[in-house]
Biopython code that builds the backbone (N, CA, C, O; Angstrom):
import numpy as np
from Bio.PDB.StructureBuilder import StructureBuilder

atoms = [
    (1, "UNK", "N", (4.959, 5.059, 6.264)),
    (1, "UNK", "CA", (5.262, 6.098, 7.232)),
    (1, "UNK", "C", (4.746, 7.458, 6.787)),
    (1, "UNK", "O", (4.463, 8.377, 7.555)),
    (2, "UNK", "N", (4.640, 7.488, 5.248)),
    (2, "UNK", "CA", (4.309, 9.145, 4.979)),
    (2, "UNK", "C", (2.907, 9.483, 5.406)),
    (2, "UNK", "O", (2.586, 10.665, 5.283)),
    (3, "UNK", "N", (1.780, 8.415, 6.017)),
    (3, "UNK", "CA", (0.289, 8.868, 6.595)),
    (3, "UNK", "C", (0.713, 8.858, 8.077)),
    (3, "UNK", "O", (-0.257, 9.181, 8.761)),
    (4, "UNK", "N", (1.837, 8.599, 8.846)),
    (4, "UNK", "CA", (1.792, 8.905, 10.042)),
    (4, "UNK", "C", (1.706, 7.512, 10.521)),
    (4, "UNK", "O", (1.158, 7.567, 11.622)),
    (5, "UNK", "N", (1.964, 6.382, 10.243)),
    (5, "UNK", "CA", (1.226, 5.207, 10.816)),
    (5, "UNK", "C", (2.743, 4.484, 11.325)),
    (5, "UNK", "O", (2.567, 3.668, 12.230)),
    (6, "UNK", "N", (3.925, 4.620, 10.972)),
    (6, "UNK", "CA", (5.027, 4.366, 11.133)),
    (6, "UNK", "C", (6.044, 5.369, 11.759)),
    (6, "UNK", "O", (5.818, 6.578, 11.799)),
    (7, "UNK", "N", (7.264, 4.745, 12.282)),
    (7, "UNK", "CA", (7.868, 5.857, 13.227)),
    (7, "UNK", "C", (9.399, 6.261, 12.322)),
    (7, "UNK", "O", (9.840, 5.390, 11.573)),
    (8, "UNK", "N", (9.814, 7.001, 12.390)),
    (8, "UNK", "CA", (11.100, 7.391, 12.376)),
    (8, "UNK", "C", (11.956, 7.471, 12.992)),
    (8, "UNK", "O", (13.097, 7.643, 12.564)),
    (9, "UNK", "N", (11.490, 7.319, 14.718)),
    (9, "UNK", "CA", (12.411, 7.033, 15.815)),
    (9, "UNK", "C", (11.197, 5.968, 16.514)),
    (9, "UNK", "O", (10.100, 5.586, 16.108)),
    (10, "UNK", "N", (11.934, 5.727, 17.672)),
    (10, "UNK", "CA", (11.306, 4.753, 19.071)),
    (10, "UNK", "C", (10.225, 6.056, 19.702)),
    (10, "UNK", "O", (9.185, 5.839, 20.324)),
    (11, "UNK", "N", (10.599, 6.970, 19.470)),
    (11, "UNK", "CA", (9.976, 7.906, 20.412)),
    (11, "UNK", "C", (8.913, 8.674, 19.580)),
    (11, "UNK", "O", (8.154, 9.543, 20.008)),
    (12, "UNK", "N", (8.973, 8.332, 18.676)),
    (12, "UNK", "CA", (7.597, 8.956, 17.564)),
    (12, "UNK", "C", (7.138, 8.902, 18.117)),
    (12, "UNK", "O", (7.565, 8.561, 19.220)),
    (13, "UNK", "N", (5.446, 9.258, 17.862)),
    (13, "UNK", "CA", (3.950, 8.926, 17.973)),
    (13, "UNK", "C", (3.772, 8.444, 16.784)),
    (13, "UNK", "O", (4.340, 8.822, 15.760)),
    (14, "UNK", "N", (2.439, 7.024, 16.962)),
    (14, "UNK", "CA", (2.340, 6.088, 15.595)),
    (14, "UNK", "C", (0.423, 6.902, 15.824)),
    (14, "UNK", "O", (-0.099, 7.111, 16.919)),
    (15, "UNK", "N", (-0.116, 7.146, 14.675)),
    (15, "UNK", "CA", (-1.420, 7.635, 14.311)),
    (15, "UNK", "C", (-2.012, 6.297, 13.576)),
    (15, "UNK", "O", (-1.729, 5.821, 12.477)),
    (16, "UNK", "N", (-3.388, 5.652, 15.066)),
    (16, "UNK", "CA", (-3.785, 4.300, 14.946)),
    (16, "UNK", "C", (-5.043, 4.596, 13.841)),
    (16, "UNK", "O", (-5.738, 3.674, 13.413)),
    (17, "UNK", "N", (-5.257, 6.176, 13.395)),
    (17, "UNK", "CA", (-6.277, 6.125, 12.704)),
    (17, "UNK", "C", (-5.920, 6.013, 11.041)),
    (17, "UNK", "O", (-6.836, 5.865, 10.232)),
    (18, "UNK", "N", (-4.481, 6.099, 10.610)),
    (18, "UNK", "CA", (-4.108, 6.240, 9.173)),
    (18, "UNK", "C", (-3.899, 4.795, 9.477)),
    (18, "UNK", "O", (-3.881, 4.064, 10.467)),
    (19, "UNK", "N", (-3.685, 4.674, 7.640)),
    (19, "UNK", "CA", (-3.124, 3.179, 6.809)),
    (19, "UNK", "C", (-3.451, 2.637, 5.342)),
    (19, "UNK", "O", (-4.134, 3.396, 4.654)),
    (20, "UNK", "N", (-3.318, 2.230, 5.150)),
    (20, "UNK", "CA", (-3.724, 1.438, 4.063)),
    (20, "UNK", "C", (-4.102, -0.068, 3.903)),
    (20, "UNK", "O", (-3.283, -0.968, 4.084)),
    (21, "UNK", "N", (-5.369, -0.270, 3.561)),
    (21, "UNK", "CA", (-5.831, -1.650, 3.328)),
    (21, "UNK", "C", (-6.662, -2.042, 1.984)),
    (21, "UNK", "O", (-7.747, -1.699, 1.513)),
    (22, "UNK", "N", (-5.630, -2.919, 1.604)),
    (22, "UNK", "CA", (-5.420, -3.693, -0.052)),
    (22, "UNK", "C", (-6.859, -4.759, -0.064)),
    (22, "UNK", "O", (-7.265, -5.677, 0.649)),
    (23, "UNK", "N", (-7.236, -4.202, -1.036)),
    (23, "UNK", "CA", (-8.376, -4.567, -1.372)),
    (23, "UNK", "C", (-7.956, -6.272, -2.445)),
    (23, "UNK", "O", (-8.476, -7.382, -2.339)),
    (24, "UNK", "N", (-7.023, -5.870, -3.237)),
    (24, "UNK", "CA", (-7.058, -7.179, -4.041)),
    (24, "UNK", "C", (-5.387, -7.852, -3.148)),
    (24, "UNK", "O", (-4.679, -7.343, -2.280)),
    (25, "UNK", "N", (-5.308, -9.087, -3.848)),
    (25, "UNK", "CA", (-4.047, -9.602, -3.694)),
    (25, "UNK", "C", (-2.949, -9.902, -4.950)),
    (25, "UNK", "O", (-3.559, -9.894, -6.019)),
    (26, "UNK", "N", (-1.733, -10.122, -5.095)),
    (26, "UNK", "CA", (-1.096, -10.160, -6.057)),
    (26, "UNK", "C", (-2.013, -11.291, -7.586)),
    (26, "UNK", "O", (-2.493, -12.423, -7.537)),
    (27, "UNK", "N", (-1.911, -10.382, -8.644)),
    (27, "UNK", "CA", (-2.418, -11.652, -9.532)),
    (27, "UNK", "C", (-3.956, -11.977, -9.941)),
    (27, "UNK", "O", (-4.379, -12.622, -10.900)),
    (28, "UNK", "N", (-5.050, -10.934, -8.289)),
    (28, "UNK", "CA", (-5.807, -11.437, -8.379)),
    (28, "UNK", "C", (-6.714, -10.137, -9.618)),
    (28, "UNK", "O", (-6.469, -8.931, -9.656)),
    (29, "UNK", "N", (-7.839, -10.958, -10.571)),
    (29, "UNK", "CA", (-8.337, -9.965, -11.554)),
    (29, "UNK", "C", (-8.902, -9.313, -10.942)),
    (29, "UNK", "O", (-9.394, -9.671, -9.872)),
    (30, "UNK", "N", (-9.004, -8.216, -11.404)),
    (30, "UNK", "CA", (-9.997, -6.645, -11.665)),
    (30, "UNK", "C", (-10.583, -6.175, -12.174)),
    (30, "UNK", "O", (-10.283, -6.865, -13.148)),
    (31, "UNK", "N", (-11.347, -5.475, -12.592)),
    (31, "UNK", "CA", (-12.299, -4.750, -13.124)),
    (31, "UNK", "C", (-12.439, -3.477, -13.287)),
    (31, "UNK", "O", (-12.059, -2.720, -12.394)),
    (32, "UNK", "N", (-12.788, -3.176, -13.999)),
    (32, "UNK", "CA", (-12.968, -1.402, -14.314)),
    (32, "UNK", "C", (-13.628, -0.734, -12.549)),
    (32, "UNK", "O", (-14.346, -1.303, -11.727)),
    (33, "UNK", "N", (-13.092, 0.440, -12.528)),
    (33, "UNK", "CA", (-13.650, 1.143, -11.455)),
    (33, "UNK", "C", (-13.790, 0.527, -10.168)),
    (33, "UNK", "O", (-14.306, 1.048, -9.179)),
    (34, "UNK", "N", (-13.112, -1.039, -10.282)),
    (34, "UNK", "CA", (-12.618, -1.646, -8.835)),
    (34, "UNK", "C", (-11.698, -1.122, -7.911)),
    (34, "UNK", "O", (-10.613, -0.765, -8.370)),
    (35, "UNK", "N", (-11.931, -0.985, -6.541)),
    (35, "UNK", "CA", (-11.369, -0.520, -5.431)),
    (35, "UNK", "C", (-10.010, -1.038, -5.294)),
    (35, "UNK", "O", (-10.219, -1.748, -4.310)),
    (36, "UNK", "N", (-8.836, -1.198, -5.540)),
    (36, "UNK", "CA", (-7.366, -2.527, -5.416)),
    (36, "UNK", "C", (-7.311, -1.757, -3.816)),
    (36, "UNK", "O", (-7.310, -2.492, -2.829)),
    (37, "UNK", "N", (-7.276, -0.530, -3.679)),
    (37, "UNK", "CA", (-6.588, -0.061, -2.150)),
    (37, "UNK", "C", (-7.476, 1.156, -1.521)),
    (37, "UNK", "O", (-8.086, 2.113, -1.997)),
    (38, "UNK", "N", (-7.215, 0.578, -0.064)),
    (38, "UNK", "CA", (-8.131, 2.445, 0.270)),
    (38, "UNK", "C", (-7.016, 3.005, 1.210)),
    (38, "UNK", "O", (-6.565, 2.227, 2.051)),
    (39, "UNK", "N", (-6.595, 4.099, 1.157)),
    (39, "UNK", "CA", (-5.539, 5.046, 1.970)),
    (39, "UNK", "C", (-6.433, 5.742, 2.963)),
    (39, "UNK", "O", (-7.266, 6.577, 2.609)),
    (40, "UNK", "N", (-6.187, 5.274, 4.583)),
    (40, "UNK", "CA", (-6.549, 6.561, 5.636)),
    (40, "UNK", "C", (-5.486, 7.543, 6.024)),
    (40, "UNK", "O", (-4.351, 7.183, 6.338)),
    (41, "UNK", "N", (-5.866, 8.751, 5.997)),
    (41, "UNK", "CA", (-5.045, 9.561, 6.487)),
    (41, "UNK", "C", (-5.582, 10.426, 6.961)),
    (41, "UNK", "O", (-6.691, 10.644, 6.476)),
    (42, "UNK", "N", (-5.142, 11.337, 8.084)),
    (42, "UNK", "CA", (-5.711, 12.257, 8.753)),
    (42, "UNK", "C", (-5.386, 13.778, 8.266)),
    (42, "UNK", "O", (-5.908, 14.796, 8.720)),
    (43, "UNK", "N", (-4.643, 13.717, 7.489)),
    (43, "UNK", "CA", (-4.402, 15.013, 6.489)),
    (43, "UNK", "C", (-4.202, 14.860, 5.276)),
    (43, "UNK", "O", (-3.774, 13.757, 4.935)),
    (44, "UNK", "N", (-4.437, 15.886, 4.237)),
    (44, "UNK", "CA", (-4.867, 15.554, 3.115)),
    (44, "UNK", "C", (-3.018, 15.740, 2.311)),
    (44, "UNK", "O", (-2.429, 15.179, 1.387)),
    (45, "UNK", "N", (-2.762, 16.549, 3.045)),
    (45, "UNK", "CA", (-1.250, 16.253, 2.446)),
    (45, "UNK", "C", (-0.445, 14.872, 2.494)),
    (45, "UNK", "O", (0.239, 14.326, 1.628)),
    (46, "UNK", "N", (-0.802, 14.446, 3.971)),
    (46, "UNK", "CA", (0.088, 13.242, 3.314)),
    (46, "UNK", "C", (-0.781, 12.340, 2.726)),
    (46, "UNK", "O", (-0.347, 11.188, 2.751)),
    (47, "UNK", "N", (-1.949, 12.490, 2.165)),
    (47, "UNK", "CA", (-2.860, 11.327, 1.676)),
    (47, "UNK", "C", (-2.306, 11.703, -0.026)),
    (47, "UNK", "O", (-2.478, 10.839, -0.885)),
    (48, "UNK", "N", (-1.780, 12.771, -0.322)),
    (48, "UNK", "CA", (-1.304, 12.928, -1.785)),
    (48, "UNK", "C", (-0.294, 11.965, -2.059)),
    (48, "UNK", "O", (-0.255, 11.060, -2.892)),
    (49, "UNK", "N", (0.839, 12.486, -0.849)),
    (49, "UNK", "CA", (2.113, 11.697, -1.564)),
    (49, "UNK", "C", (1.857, 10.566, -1.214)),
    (49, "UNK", "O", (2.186, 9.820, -2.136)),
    (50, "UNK", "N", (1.323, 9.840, -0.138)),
    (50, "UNK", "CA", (0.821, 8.294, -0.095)),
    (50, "UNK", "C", (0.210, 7.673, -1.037)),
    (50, "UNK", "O", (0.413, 6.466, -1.165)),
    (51, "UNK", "N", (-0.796, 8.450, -2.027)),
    (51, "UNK", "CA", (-1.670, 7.964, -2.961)),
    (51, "UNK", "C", (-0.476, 7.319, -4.463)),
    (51, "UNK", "O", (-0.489, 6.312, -5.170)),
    (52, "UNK", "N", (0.583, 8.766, -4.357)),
    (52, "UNK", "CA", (0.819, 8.390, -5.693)),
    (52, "UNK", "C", (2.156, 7.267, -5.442)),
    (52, "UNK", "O", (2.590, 6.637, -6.406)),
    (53, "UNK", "N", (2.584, 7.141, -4.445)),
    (53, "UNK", "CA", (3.590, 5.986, -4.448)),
    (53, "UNK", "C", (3.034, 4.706, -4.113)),
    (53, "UNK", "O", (3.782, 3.728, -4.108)),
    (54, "UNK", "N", (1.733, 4.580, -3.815)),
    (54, "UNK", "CA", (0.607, 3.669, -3.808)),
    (54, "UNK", "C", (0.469, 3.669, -5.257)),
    (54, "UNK", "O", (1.104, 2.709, -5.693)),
    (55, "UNK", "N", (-0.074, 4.317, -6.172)),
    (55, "UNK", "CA", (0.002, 4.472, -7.643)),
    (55, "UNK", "C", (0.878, 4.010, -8.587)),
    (55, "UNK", "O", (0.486, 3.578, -9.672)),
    (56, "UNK", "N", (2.383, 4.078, -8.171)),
    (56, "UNK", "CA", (3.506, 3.766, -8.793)),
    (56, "UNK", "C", (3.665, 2.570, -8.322)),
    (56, "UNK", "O", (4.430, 2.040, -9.129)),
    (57, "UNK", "N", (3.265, 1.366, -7.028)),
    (57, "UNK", "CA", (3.411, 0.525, -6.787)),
    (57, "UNK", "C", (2.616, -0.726, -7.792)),
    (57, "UNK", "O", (3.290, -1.755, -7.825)),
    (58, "UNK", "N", (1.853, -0.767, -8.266)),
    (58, "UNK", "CA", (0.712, -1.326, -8.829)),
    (58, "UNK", "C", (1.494, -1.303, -10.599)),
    (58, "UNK", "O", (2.099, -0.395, -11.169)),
    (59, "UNK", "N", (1.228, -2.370, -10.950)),
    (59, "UNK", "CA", (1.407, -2.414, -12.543)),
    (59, "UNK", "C", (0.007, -3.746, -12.870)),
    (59, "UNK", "O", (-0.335, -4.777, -12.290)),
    (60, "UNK", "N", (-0.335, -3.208, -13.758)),
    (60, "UNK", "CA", (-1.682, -3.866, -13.902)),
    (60, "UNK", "C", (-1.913, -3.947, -15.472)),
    (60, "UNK", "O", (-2.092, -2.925, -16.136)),
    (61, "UNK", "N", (-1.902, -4.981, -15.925)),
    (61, "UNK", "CA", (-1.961, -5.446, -17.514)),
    (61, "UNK", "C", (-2.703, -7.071, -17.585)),
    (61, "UNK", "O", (-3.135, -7.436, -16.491)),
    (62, "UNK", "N", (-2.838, -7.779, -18.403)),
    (62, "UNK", "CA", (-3.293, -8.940, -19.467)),
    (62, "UNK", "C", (-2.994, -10.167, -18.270)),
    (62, "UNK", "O", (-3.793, -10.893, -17.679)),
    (63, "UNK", "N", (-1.228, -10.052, -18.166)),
    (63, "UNK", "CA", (-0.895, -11.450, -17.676)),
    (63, "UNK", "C", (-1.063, -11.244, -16.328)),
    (63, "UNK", "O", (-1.523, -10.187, -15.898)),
    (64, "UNK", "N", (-0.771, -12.048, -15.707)),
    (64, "UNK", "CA", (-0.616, -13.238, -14.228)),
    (64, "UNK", "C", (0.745, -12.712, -14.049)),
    (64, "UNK", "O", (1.543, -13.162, -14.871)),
    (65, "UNK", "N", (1.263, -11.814, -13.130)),
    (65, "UNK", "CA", (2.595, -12.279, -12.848)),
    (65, "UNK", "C", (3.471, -13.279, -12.464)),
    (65, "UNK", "O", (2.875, -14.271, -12.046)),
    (66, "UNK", "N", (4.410, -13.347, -12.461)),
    (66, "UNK", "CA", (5.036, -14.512, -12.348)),
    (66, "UNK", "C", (5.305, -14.758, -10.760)),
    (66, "UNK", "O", (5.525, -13.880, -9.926)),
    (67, "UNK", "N", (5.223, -16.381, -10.510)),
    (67, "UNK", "CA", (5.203, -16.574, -9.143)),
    (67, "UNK", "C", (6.157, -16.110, -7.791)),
    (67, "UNK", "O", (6.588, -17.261, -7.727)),
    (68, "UNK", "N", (6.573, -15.705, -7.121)),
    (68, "UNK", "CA", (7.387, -15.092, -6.172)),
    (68, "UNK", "C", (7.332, -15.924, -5.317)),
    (68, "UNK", "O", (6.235, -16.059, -4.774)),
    (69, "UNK", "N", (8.401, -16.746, -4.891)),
    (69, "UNK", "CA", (8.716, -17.121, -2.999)),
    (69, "UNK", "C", (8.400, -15.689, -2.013)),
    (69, "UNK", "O", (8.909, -14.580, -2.176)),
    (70, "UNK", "N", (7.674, -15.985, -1.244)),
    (70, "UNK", "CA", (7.502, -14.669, 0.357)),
    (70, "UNK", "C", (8.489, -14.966, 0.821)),
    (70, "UNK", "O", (9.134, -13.943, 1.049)),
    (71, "UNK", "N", (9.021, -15.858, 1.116)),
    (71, "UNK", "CA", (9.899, -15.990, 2.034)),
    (71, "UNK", "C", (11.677, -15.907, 0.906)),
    (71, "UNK", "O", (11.833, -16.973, 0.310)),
    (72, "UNK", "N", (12.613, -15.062, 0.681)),
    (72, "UNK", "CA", (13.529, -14.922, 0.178)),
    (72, "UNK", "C", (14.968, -15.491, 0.619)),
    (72, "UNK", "O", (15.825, -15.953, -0.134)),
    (73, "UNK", "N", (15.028, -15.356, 1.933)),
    (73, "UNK", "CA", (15.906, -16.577, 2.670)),
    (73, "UNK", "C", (16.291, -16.547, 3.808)),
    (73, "UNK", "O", (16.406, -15.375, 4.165)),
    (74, "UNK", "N", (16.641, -17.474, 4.830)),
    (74, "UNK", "CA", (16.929, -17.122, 6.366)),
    (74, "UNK", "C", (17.842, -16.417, 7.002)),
    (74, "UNK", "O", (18.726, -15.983, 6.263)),
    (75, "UNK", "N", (17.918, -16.193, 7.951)),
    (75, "UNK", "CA", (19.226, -15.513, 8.387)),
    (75, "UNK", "C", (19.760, -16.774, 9.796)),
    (75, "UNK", "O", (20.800, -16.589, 10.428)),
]
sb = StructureBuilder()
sb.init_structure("model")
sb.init_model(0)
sb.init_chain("A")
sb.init_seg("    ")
for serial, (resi, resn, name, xyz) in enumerate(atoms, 1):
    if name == "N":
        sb.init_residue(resn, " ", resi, " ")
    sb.init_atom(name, np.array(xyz, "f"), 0.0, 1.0, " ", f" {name:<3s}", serial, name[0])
structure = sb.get_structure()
């Protein structure tokens, strides 16, 4: 929501030109100076605070993380 692409109410406006699209997937290797994500935003302010909680999301080391169920449980 902080590039504008999500609402805070029903009555927002959603901005079809921001987002983010993940270049790698969980687990998968990398490389030096590889792309993992690209952030659109239509102002440069919220492309800051989007970048760095995009930044803080990512932990990237040696191992494979460990496997995760997507699906956590029904309702």
């Amino acid at each position: 929501m902080s590039l504008g692409a999500g609402r805070a109410t029903k009555d927002a406006a959603i901005d079809l030109s921001v987002g983010l699209v993940l270049k790698k997937k969980i687990g998968e290797g990398i490389g030096k100076g590889e792309i993992i994500a690209e952030l659109h935003a239509a102002k440069g302010q919220e492309l800051l605070g989007a970048e760095d909680m995009v930044r803080k999301a990512y932990t990237i080391g040696h191992n494979k993380p460990a496997v995760r169920e997507i699906v956590l449980g029904r309702v």
